[in-house]
N, C-alpha and C positions, 0 to 999 in steps of 0.2 A: 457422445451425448448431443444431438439436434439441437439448434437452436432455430428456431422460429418467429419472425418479422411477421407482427399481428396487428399491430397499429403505429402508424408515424401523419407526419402532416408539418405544420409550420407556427410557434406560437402565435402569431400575429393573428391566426384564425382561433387557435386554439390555445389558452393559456394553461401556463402548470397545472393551477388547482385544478382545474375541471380534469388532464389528463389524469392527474393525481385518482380524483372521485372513479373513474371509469376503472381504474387497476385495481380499485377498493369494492366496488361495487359488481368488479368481474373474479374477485380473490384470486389476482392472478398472480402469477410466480415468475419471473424473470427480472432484466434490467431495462431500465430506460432512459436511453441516451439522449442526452442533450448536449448541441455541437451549433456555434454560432460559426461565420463566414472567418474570423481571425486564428480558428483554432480553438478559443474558449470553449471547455467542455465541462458536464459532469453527468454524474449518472445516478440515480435514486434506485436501490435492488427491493425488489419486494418479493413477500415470502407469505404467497395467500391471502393478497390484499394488504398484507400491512407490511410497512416499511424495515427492513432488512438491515438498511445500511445508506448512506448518503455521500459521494464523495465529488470533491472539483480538482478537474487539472486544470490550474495554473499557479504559475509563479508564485501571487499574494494570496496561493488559497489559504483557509484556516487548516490549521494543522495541530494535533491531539497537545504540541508542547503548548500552543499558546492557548487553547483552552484550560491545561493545569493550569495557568499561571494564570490566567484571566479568573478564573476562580478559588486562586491564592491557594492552591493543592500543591503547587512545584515553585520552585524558583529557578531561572534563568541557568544558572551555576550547575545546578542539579541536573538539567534536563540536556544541558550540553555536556556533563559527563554521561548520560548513560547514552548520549547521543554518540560520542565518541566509542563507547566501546561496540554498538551497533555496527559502525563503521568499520571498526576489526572481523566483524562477527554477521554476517550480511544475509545471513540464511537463519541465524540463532534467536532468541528472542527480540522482541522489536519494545519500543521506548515504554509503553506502559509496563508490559512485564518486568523490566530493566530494574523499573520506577520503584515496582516490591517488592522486588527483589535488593534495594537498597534503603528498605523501609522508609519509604517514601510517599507513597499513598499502599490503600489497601485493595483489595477486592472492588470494595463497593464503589469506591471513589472515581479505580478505573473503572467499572462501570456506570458510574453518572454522567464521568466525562465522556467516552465515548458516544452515549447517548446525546449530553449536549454537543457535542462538535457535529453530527449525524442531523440535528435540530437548525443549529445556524446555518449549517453549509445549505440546507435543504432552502430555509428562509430568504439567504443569497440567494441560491440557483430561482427561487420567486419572481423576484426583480426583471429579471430578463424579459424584455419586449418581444425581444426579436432571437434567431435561431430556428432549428430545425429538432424533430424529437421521433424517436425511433424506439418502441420497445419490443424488445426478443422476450420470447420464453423460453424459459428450461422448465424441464422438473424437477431437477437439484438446483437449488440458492446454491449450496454448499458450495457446489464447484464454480459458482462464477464469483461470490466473494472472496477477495481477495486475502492475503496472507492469514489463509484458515479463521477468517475471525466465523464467530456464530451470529444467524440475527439477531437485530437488537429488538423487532417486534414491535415497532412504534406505531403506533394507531395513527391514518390519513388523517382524523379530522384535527386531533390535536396539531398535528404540524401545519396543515391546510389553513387551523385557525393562526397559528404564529405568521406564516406566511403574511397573509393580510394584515395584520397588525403593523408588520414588521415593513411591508411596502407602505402605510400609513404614515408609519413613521420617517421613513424615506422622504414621503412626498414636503415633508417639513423642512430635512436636512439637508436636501440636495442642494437646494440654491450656494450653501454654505460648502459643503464637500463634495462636488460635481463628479465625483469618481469611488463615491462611496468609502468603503473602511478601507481602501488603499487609493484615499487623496493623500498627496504629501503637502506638511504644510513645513510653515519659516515662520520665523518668529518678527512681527512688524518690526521698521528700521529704528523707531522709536519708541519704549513703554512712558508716560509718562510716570513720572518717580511717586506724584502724587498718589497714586492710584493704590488703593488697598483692596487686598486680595487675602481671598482664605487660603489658609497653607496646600492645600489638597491642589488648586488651582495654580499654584508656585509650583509643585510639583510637577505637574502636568506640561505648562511653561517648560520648565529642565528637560522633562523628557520629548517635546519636539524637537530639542535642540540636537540629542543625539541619536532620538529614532526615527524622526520625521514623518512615517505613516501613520494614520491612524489603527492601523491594528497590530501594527510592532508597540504604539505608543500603547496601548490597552497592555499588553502583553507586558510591557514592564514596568507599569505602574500597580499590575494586577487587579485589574475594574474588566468588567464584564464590557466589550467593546459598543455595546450602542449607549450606555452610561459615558461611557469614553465621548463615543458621537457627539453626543449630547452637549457634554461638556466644552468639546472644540470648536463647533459649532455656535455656539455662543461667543465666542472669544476671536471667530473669527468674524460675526457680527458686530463685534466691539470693535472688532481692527484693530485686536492685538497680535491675532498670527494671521497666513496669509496661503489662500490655498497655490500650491507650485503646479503649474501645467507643464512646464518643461520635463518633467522628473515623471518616468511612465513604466511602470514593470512591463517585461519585454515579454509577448507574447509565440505562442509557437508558429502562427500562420499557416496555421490548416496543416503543417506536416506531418504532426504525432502528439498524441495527450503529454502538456509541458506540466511536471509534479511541481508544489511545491519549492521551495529556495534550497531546505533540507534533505527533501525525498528524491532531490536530482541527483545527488550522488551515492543513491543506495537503486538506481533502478536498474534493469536489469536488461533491457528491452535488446543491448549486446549479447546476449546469449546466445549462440551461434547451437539452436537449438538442428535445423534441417540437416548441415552437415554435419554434424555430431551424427544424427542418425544413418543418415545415408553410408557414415562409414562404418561404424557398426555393421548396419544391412552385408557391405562390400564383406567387411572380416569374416563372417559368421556363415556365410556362403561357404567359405572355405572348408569349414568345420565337419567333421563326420566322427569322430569319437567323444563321448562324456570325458575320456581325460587333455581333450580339445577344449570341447565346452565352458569345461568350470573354470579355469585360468581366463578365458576368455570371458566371461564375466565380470570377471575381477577386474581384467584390465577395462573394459567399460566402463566401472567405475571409477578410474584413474583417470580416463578421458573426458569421462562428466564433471569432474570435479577440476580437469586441465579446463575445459570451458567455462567454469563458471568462473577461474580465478581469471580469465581475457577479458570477460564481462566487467570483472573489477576493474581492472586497468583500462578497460577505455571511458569507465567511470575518472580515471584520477584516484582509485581506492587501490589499496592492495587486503587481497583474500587471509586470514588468520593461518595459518600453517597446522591449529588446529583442530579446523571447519569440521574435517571428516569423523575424524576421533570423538568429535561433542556430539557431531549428529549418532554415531554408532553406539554413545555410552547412553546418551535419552533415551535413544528407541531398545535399548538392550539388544543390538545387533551386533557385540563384540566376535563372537564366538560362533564355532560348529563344532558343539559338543566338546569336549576337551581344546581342541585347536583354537588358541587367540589370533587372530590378525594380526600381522606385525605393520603397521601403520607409522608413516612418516614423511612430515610435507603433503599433508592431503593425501596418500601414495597409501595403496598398501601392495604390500610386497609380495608382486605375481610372481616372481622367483620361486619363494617358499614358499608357496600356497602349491603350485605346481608340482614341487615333490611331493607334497603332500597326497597331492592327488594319484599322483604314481602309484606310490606305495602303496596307499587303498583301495586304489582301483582294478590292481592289478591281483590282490591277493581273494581273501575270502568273498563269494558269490554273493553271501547275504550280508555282510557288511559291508560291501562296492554298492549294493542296491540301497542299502541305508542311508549310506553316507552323501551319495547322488543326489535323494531326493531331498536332504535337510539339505547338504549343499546349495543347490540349484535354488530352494524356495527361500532358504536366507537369504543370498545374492542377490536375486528378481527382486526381495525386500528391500535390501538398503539402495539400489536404483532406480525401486519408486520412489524411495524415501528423500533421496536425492532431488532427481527430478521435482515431487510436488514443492521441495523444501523452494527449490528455484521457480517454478511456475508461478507459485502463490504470490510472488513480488513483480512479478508483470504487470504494468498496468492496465494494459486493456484487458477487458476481460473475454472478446470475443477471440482475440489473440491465446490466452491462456486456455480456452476449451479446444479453439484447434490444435493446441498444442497436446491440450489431452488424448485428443483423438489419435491423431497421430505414434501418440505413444505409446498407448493404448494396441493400436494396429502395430507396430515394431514388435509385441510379444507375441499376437494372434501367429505372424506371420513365420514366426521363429521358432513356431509351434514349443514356447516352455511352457510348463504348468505353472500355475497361475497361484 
């Protein structure tokens, strides 16, 4: 899939909204990067003019848990178990699905939140003075959005209008939180005792004590974070908490899109995707028989699923043991016809897969030709299935179409059917 560099320039000339209007006003279909001198990134995907999807790499970006919680849909408790099982489970569903599947929110709910998280992050990435912006086109969203989500369809002008509203309101709070919803504050050396305060404000008080940012503090008192703003902001007018300059989420420095606090140990960007392939290419070289072939297949998927669990580990995560088996039972990829896979530790067993293939390949003409082609097209299945399961959690997304391409060309060249 091409992608194509059709407009970039420099905010300072050019700000969001107006680039915003131009994507809207041209229905275009692709992403558009925005990348400051530190590293600070994000990208807005549009899908025929309207808005796709929104997201930011860094550190203090907003992220889907603190949106449930900022609109009292999740609690903290909740979202770090289904976070936790994510963490076993790295290719399996991701935190909203988790969420209903522990009847936790619904459908809708996940869909409003996505949508809000998609709204503020957008709102943030407004702010920005300064930076560089770069939009590609595809023809498929599909593939450049990230972990299969679908677009969300947000119309330009609504976001465009929050934007400005939302820098409006900025222009008010900065003086007070110079670093926006990730100033960290402290709480003054002194309250006086005199001073009465509504409970909701006591609260608030508690929670800088142990979350200090302002958008971990929204997050656990469950207020919508510029309410939050708002609230701190005041109180650091009052000189009763105190914004902290010392105290600075640590940026990437231009090396690589830095996720989130949580999404840094679910990312994948370790997946030793090039020589994965290359040796594949080397093994398959070799090959000149189908009862070559189909074992060799199998073992492919042994080897992609040995990569993805190195990926875990130099995350600090260890891979579920039964990653493979979940992916093959969803997609109904158990079987060829009567034959189950014997599957074990991610593995399945190219041993007995391989008599198998003996035996059928060797015997009747028109059940060797049967079996070949269900063979070969279920395998080529669950190693796309694989692969996109792992692409889809890449961050970059011009990294994940090269990566499609590539992989893409691995079949072409290997001449399997498809």
């Amino acid at each position: 899939m091409a992608m194509n560099t059709l407009l970039s320039g420099s905010l300072k000339d050019f700000g969001l909204v107006e680039v915003m209007q131009v994507m809207e006003m041209g229905n275009m279909t692709g992403a558009l990067h925005l990348k400051q001198d530190d590293g600070h990134a994000g990208i807005l995907y549009f899908d025929q003019g309207k808005v796709a999807n929104c997201v930011e790499f860094d550190a203090g970006a907003l992220t889907l848990g603190d949106v449930l919680q900022q609109l009292h849909m999740a609690t903290h408790p909740q979202i770090e178990h289904a976070f936790t099982q994510q963490l076993q489970d790295v290719v399996g569903m991701r935190i909203g699905e988790r969420l209903m599947m522990m009847r936790v929110i619904n459908q809708n709910q996940l869909q409003e939140a996505l949508r809000t998280k998609a709204l503020w992050t957008a709102r943030e990435l407004g702010l920005w003075q300064e930076g560089k912006y770069e939009f590609i086109a595809s023809p498929n969203i599909q593939k450049m959005l990230p972990y299969g989500e679908t677009p969300l369809n947000l119309e330009v002008m609504r976001i465009t209008m929050e934007m400005i509203r939302y820098a409006d309101e900025w222009e008010k709070l900065r003086p007070f939180l110079p670093l926006g919803v990730n100033t960290f504050l402290q709480l003054a050396p002194a309250i006086p005792r005199t001073t009465t305060m509504p409970a909701h404000i006591i609260n608030l008080l508690l929670a800088v004590n142990y979350f200090r940012r302002v958008r971990r503090i929204a997050s656990a008192v469950q207020k919508p974070e510029l309410d939050v703003a708002r609230d701190v902001a005041m109180l650091v007018q009052q000189k009763l908490l105190i914004p902290v300059f010392n105290e600075v989420l640590p940026r990437s420095g231009g090396k690589r899109f830095q996720l989130p606090d949580p999404a840094e140990k679910l990312r994948l960007e370790h997946f030793e995707l090039f020589n994965l392939l290359i040796r594949m290419e080397q093994a398959w070289e070799r090959l000149r028989t189908p009862q070559e072939q189909l074992p060799a297949l199998v073992e492919f998927i042994n080897w992609t699923m040995d990569a993805l669990a190195d990926a875990c580990r130099a995350n600090n995560t260890i891979l579920d043991a039964n990653t493979l088996a979940s992916i093959l039972i969803r997609e109904g990829l158990t079987n060829i016809g009567s034959y189950n896979f014997m599957i074990e530790q991610n593995h399945i067993d190219v041993e007995h897969f391989t008599t198998l293939c003996l035996n059928i390949l060797q015997g009747d003409l028109k059940n060797a030709e049967r079996f070949y082609t269900d063979a070969s097209a279920i395998l080529q299945r669950i190693l796309n299935i694989v692969f996109e399961s792992i692409n889809s959690r890449i961050a970059n997304p011009r990294e994940r179409v090269e990566n499609q391409e590539v992989w893409e060309a691995l079949f072409e060249q290997f001449a399997l059917p498809h």
